[in-house]
N, C-alpha and C positions, 0 to 999 in steps of 0.2 A: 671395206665399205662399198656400199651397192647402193646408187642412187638411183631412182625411177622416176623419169619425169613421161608424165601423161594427161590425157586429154582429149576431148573433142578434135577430130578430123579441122585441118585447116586455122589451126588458131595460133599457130607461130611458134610451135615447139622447134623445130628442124632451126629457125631463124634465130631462138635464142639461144640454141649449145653451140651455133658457128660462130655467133657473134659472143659469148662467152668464151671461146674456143680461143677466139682471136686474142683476147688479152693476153694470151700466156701459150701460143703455139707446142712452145715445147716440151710443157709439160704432158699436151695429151698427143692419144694415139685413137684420130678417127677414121671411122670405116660405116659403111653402109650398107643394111641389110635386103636393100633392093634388088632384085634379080637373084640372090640367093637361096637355093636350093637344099644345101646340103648342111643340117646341123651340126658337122664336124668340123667347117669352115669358120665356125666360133673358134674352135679348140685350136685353131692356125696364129688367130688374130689376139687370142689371150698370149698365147705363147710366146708372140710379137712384142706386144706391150708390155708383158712380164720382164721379157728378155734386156728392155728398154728402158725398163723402172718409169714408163708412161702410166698416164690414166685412161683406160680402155674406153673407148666412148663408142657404142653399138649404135646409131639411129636405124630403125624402122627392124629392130630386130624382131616384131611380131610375127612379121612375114617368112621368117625361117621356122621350119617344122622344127617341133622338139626342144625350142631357144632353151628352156626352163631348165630341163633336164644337164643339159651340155653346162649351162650355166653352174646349176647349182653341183656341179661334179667337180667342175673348175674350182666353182669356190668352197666347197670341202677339199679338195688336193692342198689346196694355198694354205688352209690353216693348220693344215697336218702339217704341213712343210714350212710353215709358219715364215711364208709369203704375205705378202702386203702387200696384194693386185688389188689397185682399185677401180674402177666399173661406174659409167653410168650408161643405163638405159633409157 
């Protein structure tokens, strides 16, 4: 499962997966894609969370070249292997 939360710049996306985040710490696994350069730095933090049995929580993952691609590689590997990484962006 891939959730996508989106929006207009500035409207409190970032404030509501922290403060959803917080209900349940331990279930997820966040990171941020700010200063992020390099689209294989996804394929570190999937691996993290997979390895965790977390829920991948990516914010501002626009900003990394490629996100899509890495993603959607990720998430073909997972059903062929028939992983249950779950993902929100």
């Amino acid at each position: 499962l891939i959730q996508v939360i989106l929006g207009p710049r500035q409207i409190g996306k970032t404030s509501f997966i922290q403060e959803f985040i917080n209900d349940d710490p331990g279930r997820f696994f966040y990171v941020s894609g700010d200063g992020v350069h390099d689209p294989y730095w996804i394929s570190e933090q999937w691996l993290k969370a997979s390895s965790q049995n977390k829920i991948l929580v990516i914010d501002e993952i626009q900003k990394i070249p490629e996100w899509s691609e890495v993603v959607k590689k990720h998430w073909d590997e997972d059903i062929r292997s028939k992983r249950k990484t779950k993902c929100i962006l």
